[in-house]
N, C-alpha and C positions, 0 to 999 in steps of 0.2 A: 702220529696216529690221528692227532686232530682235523690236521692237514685232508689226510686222506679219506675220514668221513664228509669230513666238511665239501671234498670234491663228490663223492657218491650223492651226498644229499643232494646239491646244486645239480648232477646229471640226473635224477628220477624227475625236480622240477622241472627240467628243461621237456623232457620226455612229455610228462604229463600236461605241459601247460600244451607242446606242440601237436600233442596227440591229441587233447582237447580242443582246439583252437577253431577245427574243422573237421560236421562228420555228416557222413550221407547215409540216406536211410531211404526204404521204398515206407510209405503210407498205404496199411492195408486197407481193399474195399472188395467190399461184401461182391460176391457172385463177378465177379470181374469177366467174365469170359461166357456172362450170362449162360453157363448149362444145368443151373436149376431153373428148372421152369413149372409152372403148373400143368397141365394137362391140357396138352395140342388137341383141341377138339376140330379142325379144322382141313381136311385132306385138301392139301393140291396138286396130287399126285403120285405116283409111287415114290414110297421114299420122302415124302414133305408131308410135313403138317405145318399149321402154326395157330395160333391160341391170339384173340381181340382182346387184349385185359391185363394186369399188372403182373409186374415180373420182379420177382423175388428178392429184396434188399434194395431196390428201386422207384422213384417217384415218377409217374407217369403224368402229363396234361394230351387232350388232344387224343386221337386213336393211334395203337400201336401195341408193342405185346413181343412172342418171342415165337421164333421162326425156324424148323428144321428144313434148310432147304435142300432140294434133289440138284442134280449137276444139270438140271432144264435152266436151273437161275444162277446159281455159280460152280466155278470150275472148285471140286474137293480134292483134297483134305482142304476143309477152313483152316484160316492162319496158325491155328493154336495143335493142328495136326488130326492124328486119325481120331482122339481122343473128343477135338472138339467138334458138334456138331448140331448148336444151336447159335443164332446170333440175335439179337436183339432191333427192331423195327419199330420206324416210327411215320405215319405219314402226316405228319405236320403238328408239332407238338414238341416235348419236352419230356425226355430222360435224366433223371437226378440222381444224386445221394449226398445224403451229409452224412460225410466221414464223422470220424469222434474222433477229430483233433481240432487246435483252434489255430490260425494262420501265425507263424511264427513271424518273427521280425526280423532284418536279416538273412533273408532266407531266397535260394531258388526254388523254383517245382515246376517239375518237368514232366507233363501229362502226354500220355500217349495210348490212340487210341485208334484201331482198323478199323476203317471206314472204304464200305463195298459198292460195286455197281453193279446192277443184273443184270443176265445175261437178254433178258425179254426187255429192256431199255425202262425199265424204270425209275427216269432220273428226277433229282430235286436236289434244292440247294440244302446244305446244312452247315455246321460253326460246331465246335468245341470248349468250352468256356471252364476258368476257374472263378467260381465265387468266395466271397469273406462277407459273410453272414448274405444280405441283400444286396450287397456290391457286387459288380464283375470286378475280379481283379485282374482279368485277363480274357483274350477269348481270340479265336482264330480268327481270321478277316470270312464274309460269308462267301463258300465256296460250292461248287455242281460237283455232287460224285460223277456227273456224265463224262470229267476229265481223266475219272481213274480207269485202268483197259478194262473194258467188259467182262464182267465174271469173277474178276479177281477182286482183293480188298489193300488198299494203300493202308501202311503204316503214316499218321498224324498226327505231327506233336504239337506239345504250344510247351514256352518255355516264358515264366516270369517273373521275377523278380521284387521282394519287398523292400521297404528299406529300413530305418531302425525307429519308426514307427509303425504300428500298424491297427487297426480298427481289430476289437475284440469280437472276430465274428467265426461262425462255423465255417471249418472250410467244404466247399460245393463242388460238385462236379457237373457239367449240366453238359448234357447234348441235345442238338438240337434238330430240327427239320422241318425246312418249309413249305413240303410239298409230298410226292408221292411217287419212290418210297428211299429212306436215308435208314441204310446195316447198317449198326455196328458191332464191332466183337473186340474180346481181350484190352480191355480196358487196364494203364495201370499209371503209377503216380509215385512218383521221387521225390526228393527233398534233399538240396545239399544246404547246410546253414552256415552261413561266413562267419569267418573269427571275429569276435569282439575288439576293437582299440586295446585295453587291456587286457588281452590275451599277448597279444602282441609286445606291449611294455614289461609283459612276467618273464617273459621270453629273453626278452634285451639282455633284461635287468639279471637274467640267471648264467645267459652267457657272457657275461661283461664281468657278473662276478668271478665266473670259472678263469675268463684272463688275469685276473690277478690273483688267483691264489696259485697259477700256472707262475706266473712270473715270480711269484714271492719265494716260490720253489726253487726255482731254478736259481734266484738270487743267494738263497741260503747254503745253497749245492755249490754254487762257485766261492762264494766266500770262505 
């Protein structure tokens, strides 16, 4: 009987340590697909508005604001389908938010984020970036939407990596643009965290025990 708890016990730690060891998670942020917006005071035509001024759960520098565009500037449904139908604009400046978490240690994140070109050629360079307080901890190399097909919007990730240090800072989302005009839309952000060393050693340590109380068994069973 003792045998037999003592194996149940040893199999929930192995579980728990192994189902602990590694887990992935999305990191919520606010208006992700920017379609809250203020009020498009701004006609460009049937069908378009878009509004010079801050966009809701977001930090602006530089002019820019949020954008209902017509099928003059890109080809619809936006990425995010019939439902989405505002995206977020910048023409040279800076899109932010600080999440409310702080940069884990250990950790991947995997930021991804549609970035459009229009159909009336409105290109400029823009970059994607993750920050850890005032640091970049990451960031796209600087690119031209003029290489995405006209009208439509590229899916762009950055993926990186901490390691088991890390600066106590908020984590940042920044987009960027250096010119006139850089979409974007559907913003979103993962996190897989690596196992610990020991996590690893509770693991060993629980199946190495399970070998010998296997074998102790089996010993007692033939004898």
């Amino acid at each position: 009987m003792r045998l037999r708890l003592g194996v149940i016990f040893l199999l929930a730690l192995c579980f728990a340590v192994s189902g602990g060891a590694a887990w992935a998670d999305g990191v919520p942020v606010q208006n992700a697909s920017f379609e809250s917006a203020y009020t498009l005071t701004t006609s460009c035509g049937l069908g378009c508005a878009y509004n010079n001024g801050p966009i809701p759960g977001w930090t602006m520098t530089g002019s820019g604001g949020s954008f209902q565009p017509s099928t003059t500037f890109f080809n619809l449904p936006l990425p995010g389908g019939p439902s989405d139908s505002i995206v977020a604009y910048s023409n040279g400046g800076t899109i932010s938010q600080i999440l409310g978490v702080t940069v884990q240690p250990d950790s991947t994140y995997t930021l991804s984020v549609y970035v459009g070109d229009r159909l009336d050629g409105e290109v400029a360079n823009y970059s994607i970036a993750l920050d850890d307080g005032s640091t970049t901890l990451c960031s796209t190399p600087t690119a031209s939407n003029g290489a995405i097909a006209p009208g439509t919007f590229e899916d762009v990730t950055l993926t990186c990596s901490t390691g088991a240090t890390v600066a106590p800072g908020a984590l940042t989302i920044v987009l960027t643009s250096a010119g006139t005009q850089s979409d974007f839309d559907n913003v979103s952000l993962n996190v897989v965290q690596s196992p610990e060393p020991a996590s690893y050693l509770l693991l060993l340590i629980g199946l190495g025990s399970m070998v010998v109380f296997f074998r102790s068994r089996r010993m007692g069973v033939s004898s």
